[in-house]
C-alpha positions as a Markdown table, in Angstrom:
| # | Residue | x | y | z |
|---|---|---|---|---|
| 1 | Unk | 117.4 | 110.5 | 129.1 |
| 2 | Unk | 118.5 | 111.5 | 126.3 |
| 3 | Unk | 115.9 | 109.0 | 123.6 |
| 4 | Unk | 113.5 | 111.5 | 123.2 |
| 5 | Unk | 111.4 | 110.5 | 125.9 |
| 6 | Unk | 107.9 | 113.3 | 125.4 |
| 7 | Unk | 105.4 | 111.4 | 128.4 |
| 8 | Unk | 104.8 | 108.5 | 130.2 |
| 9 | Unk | 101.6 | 106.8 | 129.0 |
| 10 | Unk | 98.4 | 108.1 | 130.9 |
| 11 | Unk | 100.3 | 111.1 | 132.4 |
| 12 | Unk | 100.1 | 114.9 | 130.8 |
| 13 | Unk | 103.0 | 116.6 | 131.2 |
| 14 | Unk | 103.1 | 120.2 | 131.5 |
| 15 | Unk | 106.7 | 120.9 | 133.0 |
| 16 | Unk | 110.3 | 120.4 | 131.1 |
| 17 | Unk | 111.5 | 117.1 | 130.7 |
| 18 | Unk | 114.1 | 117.7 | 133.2 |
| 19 | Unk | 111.3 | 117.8 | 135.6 |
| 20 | Unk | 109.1 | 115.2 | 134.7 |
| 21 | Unk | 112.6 | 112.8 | 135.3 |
| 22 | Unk | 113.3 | 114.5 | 139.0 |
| 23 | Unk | 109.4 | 114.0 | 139.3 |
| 24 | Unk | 109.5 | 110.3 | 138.8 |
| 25 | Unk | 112.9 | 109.6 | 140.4 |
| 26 | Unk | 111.5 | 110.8 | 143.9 |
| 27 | Unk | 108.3 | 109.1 | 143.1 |
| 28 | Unk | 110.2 | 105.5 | 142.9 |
| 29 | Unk | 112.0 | 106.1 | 145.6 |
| 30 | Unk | 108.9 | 107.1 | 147.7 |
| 31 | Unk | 105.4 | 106.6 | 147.5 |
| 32 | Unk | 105.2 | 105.5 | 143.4 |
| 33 | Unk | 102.4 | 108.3 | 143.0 |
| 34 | Unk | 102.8 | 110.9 | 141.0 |
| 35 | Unk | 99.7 | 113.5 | 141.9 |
| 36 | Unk | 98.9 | 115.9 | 138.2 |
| 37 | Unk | 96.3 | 117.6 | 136.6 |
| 38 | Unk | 94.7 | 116.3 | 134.0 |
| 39 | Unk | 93.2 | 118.9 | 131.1 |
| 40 | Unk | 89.8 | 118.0 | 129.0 |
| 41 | Unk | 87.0 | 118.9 | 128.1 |
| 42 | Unk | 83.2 | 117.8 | 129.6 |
| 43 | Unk | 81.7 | 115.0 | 127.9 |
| 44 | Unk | 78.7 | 115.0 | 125.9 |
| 45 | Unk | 76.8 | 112.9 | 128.0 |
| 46 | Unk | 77.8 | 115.4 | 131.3 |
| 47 | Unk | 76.4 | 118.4 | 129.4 |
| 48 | Unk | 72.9 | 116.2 | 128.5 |
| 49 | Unk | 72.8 | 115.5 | 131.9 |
| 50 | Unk | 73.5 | 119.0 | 133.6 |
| 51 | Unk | 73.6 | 121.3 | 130.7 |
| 52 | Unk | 75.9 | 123.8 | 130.2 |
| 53 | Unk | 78.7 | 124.5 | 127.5 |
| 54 | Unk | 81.8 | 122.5 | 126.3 |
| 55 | Unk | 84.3 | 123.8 | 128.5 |
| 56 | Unk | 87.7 | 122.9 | 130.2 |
| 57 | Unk | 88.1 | 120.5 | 132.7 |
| 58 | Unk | 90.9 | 120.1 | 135.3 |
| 59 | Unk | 90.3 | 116.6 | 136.8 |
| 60 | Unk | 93.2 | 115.6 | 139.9 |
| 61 | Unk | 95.1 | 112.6 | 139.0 |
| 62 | Unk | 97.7 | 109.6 | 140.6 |
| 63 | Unk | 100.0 | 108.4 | 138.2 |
| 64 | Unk | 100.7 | 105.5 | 139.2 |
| 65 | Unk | 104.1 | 103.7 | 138.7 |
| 66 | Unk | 103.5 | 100.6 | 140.7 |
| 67 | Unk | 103.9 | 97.3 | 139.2 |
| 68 | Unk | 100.2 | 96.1 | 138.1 |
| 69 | Unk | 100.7 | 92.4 | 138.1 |
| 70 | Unk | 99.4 | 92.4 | 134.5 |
| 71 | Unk | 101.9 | 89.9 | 133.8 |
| 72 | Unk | 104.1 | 87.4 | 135.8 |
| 73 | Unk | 107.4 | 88.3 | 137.1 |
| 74 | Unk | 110.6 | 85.8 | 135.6 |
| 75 | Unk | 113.3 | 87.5 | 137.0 |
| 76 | Unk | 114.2 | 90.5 | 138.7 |
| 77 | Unk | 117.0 | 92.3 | 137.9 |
| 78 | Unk | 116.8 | 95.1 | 140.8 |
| 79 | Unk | 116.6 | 98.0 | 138.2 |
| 80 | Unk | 114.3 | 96.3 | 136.0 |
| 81 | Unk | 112.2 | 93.3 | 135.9 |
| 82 | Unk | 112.0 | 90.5 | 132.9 |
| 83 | Unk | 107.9 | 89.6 | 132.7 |
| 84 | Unk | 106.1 | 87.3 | 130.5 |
| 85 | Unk | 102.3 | 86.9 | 130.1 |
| 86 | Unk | 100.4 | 84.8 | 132.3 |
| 87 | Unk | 99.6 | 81.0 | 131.2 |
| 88 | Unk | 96.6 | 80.7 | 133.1 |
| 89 | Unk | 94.3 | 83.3 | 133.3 |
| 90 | Unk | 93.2 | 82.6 | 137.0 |
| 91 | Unk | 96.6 | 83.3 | 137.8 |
| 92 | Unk | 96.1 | 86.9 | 136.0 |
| 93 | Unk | 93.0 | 87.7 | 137.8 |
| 94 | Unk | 94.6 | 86.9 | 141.1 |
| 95 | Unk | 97.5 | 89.0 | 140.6 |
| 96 | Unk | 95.6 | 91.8 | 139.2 |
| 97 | Unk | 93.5 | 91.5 | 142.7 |
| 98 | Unk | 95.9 | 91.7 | 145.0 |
| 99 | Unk | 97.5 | 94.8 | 143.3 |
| 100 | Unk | 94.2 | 96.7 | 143.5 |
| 101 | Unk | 95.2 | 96.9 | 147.3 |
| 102 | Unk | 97.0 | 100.3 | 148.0 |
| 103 | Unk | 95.0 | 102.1 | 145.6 |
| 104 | Unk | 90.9 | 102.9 | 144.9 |
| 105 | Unk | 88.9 | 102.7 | 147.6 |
| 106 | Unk | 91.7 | 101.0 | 149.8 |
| 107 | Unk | 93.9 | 104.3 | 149.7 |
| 108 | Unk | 93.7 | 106.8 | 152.1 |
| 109 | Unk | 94.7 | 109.8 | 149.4 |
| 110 | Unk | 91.8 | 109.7 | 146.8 |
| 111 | Unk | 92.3 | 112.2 | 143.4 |
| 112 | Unk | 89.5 | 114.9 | 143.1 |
| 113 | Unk | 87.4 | 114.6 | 139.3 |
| 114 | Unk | 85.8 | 117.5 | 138.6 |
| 115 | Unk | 82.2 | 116.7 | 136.9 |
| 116 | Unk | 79.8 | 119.5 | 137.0 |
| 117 | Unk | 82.6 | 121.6 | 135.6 |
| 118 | Unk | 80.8 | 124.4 | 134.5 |
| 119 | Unk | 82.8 | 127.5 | 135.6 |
| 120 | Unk | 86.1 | 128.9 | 134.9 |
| 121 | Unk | 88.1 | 125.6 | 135.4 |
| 122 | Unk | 91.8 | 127.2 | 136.3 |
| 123 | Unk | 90.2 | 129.5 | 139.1 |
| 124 | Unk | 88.5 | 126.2 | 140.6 |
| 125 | Unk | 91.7 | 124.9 | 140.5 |
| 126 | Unk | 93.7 | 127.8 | 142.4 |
| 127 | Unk | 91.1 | 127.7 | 145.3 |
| 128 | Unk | 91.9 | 124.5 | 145.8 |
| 129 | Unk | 95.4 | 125.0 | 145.9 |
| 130 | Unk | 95.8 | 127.7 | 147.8 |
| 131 | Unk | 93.2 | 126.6 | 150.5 |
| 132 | Unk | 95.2 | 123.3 | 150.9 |
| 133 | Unk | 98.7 | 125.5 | 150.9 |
| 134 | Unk | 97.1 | 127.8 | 153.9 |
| 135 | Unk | 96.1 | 124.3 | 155.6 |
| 136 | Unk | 99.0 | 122.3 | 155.2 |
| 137 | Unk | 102.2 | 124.1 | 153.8 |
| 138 | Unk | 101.9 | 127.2 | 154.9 |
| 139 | Unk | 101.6 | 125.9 | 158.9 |
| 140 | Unk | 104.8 | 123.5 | 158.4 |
| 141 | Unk | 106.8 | 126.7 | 156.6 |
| 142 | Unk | 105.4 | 129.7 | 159.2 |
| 143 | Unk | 104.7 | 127.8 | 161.8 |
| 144 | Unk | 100.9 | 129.8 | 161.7 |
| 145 | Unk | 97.8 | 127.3 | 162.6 |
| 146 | Unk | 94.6 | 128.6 | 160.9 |
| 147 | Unk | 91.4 | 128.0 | 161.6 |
| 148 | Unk | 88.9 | 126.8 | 158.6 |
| 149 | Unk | 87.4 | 130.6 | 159.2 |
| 150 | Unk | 90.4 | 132.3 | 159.2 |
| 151 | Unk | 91.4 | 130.5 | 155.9 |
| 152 | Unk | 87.9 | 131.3 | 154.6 |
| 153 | Unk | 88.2 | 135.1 | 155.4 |
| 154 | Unk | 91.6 | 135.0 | 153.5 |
| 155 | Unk | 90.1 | 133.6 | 150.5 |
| 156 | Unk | 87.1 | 136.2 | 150.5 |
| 157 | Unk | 89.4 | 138.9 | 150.3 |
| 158 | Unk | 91.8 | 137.5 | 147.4 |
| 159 | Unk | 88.4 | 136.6 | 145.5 |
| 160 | Unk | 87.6 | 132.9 | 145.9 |
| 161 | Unk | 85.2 | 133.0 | 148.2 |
| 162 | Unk | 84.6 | 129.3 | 149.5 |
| 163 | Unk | 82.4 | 127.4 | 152.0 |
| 164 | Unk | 84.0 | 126.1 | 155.6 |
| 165 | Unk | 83.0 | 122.6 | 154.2 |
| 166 | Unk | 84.7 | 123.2 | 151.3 |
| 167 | Unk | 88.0 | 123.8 | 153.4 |
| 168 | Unk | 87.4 | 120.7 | 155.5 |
| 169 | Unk | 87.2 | 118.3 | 151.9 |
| 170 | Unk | 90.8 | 119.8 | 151.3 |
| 171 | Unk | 92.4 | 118.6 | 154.7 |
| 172 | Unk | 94.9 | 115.7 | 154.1 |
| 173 | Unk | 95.1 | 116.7 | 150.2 |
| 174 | Unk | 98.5 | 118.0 | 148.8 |
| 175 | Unk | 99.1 | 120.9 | 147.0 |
| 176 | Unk | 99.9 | 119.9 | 143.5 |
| 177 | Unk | 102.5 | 122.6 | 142.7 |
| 178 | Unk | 103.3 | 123.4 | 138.7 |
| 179 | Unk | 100.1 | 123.1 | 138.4 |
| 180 | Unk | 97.9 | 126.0 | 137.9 |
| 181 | Unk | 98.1 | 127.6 | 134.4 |
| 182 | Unk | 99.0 | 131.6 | 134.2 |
| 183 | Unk | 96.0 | 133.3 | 132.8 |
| 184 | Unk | 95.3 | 136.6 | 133.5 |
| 185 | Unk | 92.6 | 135.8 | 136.3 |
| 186 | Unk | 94.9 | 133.1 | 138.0 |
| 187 | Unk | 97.9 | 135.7 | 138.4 |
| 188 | Unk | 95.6 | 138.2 | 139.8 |
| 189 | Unk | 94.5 | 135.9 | 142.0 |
| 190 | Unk | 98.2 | 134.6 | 143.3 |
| 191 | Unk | 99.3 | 138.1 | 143.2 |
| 192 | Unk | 96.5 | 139.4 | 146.3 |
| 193 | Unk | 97.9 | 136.6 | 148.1 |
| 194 | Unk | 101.4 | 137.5 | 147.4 |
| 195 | Unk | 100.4 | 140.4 | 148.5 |
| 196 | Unk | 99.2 | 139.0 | 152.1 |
| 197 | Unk | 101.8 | 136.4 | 152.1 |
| 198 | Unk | 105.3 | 138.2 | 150.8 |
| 199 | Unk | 107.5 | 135.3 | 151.2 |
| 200 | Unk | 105.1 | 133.5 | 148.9 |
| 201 | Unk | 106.8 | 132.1 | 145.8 |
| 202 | Unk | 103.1 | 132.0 | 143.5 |
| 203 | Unk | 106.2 | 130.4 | 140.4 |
| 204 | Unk | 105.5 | 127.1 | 142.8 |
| 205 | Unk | 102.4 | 127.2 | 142.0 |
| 206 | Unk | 102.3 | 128.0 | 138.7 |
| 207 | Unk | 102.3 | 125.8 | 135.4 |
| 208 | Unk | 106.0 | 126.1 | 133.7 |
């Protein structure tokens, strides 16, 4: 890789090339998903409609590297595939169909878009990570089965208070890891945990 390669189209990359290539390798060997966050600001037409500032947003993301059928196969060539446009449109909108399933509504793993982003965007952002960590990872890598209480009095004490529902939206979501930037509020944050949870590594967590 070495043409200069900065980012695949669509996906923000926040992590060393080296990375983003190990990060798409597993992903075509696996699911073809590649889960990031995305950074921008609200929209003018969001603040109109529930006021508030312009200020970051951190919206969840799939990059998807699945073929989208936006133009017809000639030959495959295992690696890489030679294409050409479709000569009949109907054709195109077929094709485009049938590779809709697998994804939107037909996918079991839908990304989160935060809209009324009105408060500090990176915190949002660990509380979700770290309630999904205490649901999912940290049960496989301890062996420890929390309840949605017990996960809920952890993240009072660290400072990100959140709601039992709130946990329960969280359950079969991953943990995005590299993703959380390191402001001076995040790494208080990750360092109270650390401080509950000493085998904790909060650099997985953590934007590069």
């Amino acid at each position: 890789m070495s043409g200069g390669i900065k980012a695949l189209t669509g996906y923000q990359r926040h992590e060393p090339i080296e990375m983003t290539i190990e990060k798409v390798d597993k992903a075509f060997n696996n699911s073809k998903i590649i889960p990031f966050i995305q950074k921008s600001l609200r929209s003018a037409k969001e603040i109109f409609q529930y006021g508030g500032h312009s200020t970051l947003k951190l919206s969840e993301r799939n990059f998807n590297l699945r073929f989208d059928n936006r133009r017809e196969i000639v030959e495959d060539h295992g690696t890489y595939c030679t294409t050409k446009p479709f000569v009949h449109s109907n054709n195109s909108i077929q094709a485009r169909l049938i590779s809709k399933f697998g994804s939107g509504k037909y996918r079991s793993y839908s990304p989160i878009s935060s809209t009324q982003c009105k408060g500090d965007a990176y915190l949002t952002l660990t509380r979700r990570m770290l309630v999904r960590f205490l649901r999912d990872d940290l049960t496989q890598n301890l062996k420890l089965n929390l309840t949605r209480s017990e996960i809920a009095r952890i993240m009072k004490e660290i400072g990100l208070s959140c709601s039992l529902n709130f946990i329960s939206k969280q359950k079969n979501r991953k943990v995005i890891y590299n993703s959380i930037p390191p402001t001076e509020k995040t790494l208080i944050v990750l360092e109270k945990f650390n401080l509950l949870f000493p085998s904790f590594d909060k650099n997985l967590l953590l934007r590069v």
